[in-house]
VODRENLO-994509 format. One line per field, with one value per atom (N, C-alpha, C): residue number from 1; atom name; x negated, y, z negated. Coordinates in nm, 3 decimals, padded with zeros to 5 digits. Layout:
BEGIN
lovo c(NUM | ...)
zado c(CA | ...)
X c(X | ...)
Y c(Y | ...)
Z c(Z | ...)
This chain:
BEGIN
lovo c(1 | 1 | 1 | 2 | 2 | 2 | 3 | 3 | 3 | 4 | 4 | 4 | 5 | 5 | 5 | 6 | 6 | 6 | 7 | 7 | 7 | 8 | 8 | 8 | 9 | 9 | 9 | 10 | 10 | 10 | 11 | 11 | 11 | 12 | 12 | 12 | 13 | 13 | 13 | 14 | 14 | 14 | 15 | 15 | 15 | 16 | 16 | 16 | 17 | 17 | 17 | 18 | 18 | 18 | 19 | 19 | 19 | 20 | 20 | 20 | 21 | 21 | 21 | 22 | 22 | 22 | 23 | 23 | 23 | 24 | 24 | 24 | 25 | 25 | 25 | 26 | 26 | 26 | 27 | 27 | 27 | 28 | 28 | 28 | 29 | 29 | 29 | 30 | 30 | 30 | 31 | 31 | 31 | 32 | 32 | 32 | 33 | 33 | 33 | 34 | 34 | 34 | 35 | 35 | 35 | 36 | 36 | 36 | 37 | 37 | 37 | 38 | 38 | 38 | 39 | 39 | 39 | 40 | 40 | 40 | 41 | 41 | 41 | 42 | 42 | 42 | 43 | 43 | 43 | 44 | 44 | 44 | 45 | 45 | 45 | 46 | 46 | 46 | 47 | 47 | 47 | 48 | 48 | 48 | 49 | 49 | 49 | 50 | 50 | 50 | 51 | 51 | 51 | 52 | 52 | 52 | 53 | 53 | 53 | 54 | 54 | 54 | 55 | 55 | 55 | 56 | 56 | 56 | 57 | 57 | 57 | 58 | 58 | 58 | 59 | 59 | 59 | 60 | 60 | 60 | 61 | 61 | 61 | 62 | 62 | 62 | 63 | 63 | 63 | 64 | 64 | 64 | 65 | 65 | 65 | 66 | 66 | 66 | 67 | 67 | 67 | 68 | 68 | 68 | 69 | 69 | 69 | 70 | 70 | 70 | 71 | 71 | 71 | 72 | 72 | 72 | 73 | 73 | 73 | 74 | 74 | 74 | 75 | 75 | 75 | 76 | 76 | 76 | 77 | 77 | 77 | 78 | 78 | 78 | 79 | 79 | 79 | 80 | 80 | 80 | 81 | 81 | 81 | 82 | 82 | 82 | 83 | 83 | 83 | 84 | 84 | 84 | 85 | 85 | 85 | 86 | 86 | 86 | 87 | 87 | 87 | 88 | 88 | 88 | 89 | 89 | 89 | 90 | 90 | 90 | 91 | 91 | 91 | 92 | 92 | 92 | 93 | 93 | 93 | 94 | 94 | 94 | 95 | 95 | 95 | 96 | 96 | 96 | 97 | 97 | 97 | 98 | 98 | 98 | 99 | 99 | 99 | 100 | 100 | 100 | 101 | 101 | 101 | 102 | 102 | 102 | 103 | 103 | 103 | 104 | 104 | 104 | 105 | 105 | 105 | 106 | 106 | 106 | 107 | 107 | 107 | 108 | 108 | 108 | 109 | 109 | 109 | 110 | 110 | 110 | 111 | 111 | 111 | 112 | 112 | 112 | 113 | 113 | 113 | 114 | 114 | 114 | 115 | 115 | 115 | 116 | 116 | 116 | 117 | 117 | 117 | 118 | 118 | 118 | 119 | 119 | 119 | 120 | 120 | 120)
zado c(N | CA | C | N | CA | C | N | CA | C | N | CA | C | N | CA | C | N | CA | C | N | CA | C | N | CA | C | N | CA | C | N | CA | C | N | CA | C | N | CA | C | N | CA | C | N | CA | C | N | CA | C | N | CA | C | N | CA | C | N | CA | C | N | CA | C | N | CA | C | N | CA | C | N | CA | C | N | CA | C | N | CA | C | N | CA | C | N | CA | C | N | CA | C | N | CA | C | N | CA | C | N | CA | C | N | CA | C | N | CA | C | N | CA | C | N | CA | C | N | CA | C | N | CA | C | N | CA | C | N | CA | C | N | CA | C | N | CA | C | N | CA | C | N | CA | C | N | CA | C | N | CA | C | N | CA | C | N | CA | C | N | CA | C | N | CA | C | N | CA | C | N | CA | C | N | CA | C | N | CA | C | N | CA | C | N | CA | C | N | CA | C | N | CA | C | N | CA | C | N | CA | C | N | CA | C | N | CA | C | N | CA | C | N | CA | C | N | CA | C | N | CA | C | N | CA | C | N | CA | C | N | CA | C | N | CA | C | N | CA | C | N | CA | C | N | CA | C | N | CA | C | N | CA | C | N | CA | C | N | CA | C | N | CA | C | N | CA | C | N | CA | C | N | CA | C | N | CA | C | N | CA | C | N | CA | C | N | CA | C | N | CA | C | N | CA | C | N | CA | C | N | CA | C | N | CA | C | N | CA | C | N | CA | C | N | CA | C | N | CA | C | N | CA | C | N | CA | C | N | CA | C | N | CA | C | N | CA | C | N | CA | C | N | CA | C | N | CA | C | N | CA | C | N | CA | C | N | CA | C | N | CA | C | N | CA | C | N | CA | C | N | CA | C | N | CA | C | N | CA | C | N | CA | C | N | CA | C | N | CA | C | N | CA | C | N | CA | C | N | CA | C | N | CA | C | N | CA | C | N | CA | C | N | CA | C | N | CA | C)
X c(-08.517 | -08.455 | -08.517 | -08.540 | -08.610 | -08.530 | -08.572 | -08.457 | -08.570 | -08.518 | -08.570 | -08.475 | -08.529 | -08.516 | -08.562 | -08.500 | -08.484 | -08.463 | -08.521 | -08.544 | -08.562 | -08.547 | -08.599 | -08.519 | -08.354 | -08.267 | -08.217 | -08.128 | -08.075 | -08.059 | -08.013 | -07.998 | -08.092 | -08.092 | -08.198 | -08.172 | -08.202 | -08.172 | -08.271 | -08.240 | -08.313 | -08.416 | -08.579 | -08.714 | -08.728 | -08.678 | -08.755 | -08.790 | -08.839 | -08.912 | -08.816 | -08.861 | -08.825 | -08.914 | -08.958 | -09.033 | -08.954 | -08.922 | -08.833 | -08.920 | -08.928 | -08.969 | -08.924 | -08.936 | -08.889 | -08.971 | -08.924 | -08.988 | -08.947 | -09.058 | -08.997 | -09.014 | -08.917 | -08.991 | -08.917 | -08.993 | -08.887 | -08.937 | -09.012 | -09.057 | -09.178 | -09.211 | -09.295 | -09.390 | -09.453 | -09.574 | -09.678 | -09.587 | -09.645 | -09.556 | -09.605 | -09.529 | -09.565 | -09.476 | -09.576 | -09.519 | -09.386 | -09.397 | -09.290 | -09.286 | -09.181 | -09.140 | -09.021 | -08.982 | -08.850 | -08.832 | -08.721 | -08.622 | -08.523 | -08.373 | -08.291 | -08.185 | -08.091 | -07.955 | -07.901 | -07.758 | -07.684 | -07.631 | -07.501 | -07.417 | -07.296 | -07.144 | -07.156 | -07.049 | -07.036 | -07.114 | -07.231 | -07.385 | -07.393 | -07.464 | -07.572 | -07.696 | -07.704 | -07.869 | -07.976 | -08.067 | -08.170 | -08.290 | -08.372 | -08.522 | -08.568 | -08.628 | -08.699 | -08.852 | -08.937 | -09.039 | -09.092 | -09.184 | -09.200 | -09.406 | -09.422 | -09.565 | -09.573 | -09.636 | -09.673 | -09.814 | -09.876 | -09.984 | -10.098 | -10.074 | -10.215 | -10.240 | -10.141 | -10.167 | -10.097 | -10.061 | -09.987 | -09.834 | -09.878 | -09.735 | -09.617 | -09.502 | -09.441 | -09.345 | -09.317 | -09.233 | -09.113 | -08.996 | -08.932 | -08.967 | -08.944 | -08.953 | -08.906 | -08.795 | -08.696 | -08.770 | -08.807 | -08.905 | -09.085 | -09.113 | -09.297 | -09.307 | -09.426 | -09.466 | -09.404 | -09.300 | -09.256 | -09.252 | -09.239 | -09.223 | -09.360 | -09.376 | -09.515 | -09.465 | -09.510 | -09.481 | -09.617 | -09.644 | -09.701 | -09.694 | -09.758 | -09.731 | -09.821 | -09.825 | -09.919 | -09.893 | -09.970 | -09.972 | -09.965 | -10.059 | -10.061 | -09.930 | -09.898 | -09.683 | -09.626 | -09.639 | -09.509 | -09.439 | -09.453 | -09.387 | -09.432 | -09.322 | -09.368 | -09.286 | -09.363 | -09.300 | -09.272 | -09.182 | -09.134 | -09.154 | -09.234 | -09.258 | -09.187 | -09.065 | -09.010 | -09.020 | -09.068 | -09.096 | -09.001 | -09.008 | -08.941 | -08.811 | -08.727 | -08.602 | -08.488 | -08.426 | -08.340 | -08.194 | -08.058 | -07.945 | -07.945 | -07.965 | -07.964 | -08.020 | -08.091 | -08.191 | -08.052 | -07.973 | -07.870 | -07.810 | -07.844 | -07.765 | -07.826 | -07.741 | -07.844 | -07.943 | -08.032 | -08.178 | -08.167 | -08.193 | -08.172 | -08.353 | -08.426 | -08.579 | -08.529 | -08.639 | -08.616 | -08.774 | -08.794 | -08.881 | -08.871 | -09.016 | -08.985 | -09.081 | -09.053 | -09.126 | -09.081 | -09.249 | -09.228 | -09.196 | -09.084 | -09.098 | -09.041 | -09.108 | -09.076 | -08.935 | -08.997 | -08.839 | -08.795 | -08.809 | -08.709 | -08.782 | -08.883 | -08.982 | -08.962 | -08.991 | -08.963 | -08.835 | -08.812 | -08.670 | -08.692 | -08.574 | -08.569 | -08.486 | -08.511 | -08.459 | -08.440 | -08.277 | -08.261 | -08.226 | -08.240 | -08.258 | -08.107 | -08.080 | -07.877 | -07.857 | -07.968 | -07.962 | -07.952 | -07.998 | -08.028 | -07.951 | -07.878 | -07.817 | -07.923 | -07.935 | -07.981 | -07.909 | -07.906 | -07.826 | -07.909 | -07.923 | -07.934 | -07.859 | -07.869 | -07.762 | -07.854 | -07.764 | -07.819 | -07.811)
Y c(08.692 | 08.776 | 08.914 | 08.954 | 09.070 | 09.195 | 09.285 | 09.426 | 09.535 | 09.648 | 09.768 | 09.899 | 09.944 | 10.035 | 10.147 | 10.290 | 10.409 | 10.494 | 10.515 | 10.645 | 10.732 | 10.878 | 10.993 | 11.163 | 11.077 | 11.162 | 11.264 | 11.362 | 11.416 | 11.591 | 11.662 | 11.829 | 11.924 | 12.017 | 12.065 | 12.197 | 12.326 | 12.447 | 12.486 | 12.513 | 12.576 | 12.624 | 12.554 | 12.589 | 12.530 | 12.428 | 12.374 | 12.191 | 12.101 | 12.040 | 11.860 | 11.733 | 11.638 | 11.526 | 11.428 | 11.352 | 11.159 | 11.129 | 10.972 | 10.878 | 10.781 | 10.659 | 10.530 | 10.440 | 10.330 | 10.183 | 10.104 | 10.014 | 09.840 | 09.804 | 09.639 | 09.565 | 09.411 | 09.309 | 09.219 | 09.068 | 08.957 | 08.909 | 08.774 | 08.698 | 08.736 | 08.845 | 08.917 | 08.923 | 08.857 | 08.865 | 08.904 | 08.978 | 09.111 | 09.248 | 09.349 | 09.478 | 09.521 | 09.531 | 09.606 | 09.743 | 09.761 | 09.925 | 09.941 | 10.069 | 10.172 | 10.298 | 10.330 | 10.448 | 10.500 | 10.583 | 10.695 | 10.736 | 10.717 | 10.776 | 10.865 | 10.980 | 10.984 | 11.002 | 11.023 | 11.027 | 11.163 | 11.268 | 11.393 | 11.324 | 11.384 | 11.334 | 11.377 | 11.277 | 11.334 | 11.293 | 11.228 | 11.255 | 11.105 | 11.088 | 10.939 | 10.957 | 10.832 | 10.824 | 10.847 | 10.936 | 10.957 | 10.956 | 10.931 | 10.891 | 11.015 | 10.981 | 11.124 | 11.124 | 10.999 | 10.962 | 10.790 | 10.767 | 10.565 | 10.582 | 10.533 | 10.481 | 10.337 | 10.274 | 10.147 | 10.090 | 09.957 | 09.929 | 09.968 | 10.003 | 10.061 | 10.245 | 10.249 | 10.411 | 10.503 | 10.446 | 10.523 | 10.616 | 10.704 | 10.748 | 10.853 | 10.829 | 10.983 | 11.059 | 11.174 | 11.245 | 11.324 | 11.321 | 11.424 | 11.517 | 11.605 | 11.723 | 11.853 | 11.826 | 11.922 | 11.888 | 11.825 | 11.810 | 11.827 | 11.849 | 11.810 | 11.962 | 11.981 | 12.082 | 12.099 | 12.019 | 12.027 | 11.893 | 11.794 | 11.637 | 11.553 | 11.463 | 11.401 | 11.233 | 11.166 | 11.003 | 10.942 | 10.870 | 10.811 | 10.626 | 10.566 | 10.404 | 10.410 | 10.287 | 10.229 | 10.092 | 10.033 | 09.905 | 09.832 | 09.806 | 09.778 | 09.728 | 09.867 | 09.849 | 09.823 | 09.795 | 09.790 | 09.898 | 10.013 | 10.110 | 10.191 | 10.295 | 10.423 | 10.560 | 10.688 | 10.784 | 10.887 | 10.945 | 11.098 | 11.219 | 11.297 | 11.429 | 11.532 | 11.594 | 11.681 | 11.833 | 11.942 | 12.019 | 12.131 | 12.253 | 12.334 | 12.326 | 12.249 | 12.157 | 12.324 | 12.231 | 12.367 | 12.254 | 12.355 | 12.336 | 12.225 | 12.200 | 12.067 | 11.950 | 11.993 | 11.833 | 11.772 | 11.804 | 11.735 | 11.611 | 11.534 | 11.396 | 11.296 | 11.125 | 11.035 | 10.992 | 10.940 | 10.931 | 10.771 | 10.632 | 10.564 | 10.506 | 10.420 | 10.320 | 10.204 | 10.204 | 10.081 | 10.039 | 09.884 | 09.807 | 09.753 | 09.712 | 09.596 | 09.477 | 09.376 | 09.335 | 09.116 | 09.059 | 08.964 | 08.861 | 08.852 | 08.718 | 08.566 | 08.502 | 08.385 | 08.282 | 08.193 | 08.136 | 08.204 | 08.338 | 08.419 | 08.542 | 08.546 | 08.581 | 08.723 | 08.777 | 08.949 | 08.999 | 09.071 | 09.112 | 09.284 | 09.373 | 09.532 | 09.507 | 09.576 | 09.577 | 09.687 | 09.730 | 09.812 | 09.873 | 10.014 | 09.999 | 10.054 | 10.111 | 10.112 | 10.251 | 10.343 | 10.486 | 10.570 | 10.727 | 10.754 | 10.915 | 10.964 | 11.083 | 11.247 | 11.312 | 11.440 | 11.556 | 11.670 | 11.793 | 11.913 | 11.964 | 12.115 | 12.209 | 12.261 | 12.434 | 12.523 | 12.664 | 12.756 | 12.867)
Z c(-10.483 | -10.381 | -10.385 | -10.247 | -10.251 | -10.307 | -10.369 | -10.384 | -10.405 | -10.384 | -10.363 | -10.481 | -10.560 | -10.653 | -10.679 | -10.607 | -10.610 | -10.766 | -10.786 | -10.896 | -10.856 | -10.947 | -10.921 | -10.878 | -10.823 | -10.791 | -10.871 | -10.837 | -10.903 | -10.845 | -10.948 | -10.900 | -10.911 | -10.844 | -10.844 | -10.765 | -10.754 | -10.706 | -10.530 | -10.463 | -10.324 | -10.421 | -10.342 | -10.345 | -10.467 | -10.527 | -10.640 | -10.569 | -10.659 | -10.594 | -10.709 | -10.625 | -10.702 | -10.604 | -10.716 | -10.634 | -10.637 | -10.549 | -10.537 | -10.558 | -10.623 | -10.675 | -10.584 | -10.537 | -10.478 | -10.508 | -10.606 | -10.628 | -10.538 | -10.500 | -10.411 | -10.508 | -10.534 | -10.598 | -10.591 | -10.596 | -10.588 | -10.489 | -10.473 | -10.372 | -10.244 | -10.281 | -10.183 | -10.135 | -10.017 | -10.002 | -09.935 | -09.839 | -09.795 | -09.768 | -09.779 | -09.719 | -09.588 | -09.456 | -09.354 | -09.391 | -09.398 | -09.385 | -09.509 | -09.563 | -09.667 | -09.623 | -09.659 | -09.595 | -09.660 | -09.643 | -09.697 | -09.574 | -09.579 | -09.499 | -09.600 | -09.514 | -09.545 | -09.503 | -09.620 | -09.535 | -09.578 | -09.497 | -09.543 | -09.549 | -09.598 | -09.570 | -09.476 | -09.370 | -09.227 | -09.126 | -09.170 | -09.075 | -09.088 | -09.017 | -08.976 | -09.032 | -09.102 | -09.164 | -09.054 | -09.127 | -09.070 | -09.124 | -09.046 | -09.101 | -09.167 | -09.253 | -09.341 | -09.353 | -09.411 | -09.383 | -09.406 | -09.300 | -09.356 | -09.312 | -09.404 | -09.413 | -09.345 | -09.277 | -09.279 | -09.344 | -09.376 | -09.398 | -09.379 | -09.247 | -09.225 | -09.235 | -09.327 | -09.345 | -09.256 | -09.147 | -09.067 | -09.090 | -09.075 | -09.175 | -09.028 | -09.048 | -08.914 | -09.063 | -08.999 | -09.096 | -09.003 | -09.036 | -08.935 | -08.938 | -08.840 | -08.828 | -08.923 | -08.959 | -09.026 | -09.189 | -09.225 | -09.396 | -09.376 | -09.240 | -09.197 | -09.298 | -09.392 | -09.428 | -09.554 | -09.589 | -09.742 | -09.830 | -09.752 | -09.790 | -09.772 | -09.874 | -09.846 | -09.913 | -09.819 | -09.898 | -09.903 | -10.005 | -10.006 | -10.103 | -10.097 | -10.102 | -10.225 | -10.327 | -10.415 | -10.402 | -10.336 | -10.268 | -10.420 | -10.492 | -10.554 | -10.638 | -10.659 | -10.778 | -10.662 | -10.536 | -10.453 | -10.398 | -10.449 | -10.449 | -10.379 | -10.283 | -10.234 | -10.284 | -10.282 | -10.331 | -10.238 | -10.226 | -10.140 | -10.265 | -10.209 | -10.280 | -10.225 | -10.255 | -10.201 | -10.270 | -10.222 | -10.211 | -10.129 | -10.171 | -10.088 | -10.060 | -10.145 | -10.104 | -10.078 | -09.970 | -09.894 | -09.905 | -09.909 | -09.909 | -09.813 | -09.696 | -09.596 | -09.672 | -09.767 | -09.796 | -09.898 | -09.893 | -09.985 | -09.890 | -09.992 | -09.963 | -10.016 | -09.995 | -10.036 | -09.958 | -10.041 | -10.037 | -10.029 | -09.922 | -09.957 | -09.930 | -09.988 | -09.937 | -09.862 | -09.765 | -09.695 | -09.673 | -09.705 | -09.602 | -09.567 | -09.500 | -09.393 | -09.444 | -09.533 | -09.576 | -09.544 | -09.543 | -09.544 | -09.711 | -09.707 | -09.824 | -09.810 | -09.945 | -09.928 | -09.868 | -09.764 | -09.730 | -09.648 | -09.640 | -09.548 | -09.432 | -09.458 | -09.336 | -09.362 | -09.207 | -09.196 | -09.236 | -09.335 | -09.290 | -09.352 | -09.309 | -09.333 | -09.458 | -09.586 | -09.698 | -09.767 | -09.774 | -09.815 | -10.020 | -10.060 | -10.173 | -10.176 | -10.308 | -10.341 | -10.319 | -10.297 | -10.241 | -10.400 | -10.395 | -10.480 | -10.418 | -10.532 | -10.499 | -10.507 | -10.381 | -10.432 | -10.407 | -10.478 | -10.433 | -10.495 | -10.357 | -10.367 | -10.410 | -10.479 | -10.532 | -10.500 | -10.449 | -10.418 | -10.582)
């Protein structure tokens, strides 16, 4: 069974930096895309950044210039480099792909979400 595993969370003060871990595994035999959401209390998940296979990467707007993801095809895994982190970037952090595995084809797979908080 496929699952997805977030590391990396935790506290951290306005303008300091933490980088998220997201590992896939379990039946897998291809990845098309990885990506990072989150969620405020209160708020609707929102996209933060997703790479696909072919390198193609979007970033929102509100993290472009402080956040950087990148994939290691290889481990499965993609990472969010957060940088510059501001009082808004608080919340969870959850990975998602979109990956094909065995028996069960395409499907979007989510990881158990990973807590971050800003202090001023």
């Amino acid at each position: 069974q496929v699952q997805l595993v977030e590391s990396g969370g935790g506290s951290v003060q306005a303008g300091g930096s933490l980088r998220l871990s997201c590992a896939a595994s379990g039946g897998i035999i291809s990845i098309r895309a990885m990506g990072w959401y989150r969620q405020a209390p209160g708020k609707q998940r929102e996209l933060v950044a997703n790479i696909r296979y072919g390198t193609s990467t979007n970033i929102a707007d509100s993290v472009k210039g402080r956040f950087t993801i990148s994939r290691d095809n290889a481990k499965n895994t993609v990472y969010l480099q957060m940088n510059s982190l501001k009082l808004e970037d608080t919340g969870v952090y959850y990975c998602k792909a979109e990956i094909r595995a065995s028996l069960v084809g395409i499907q979007d797979y989510w990881g158990q979400g990973t807590q971050v908080t800003i202090s001023s």
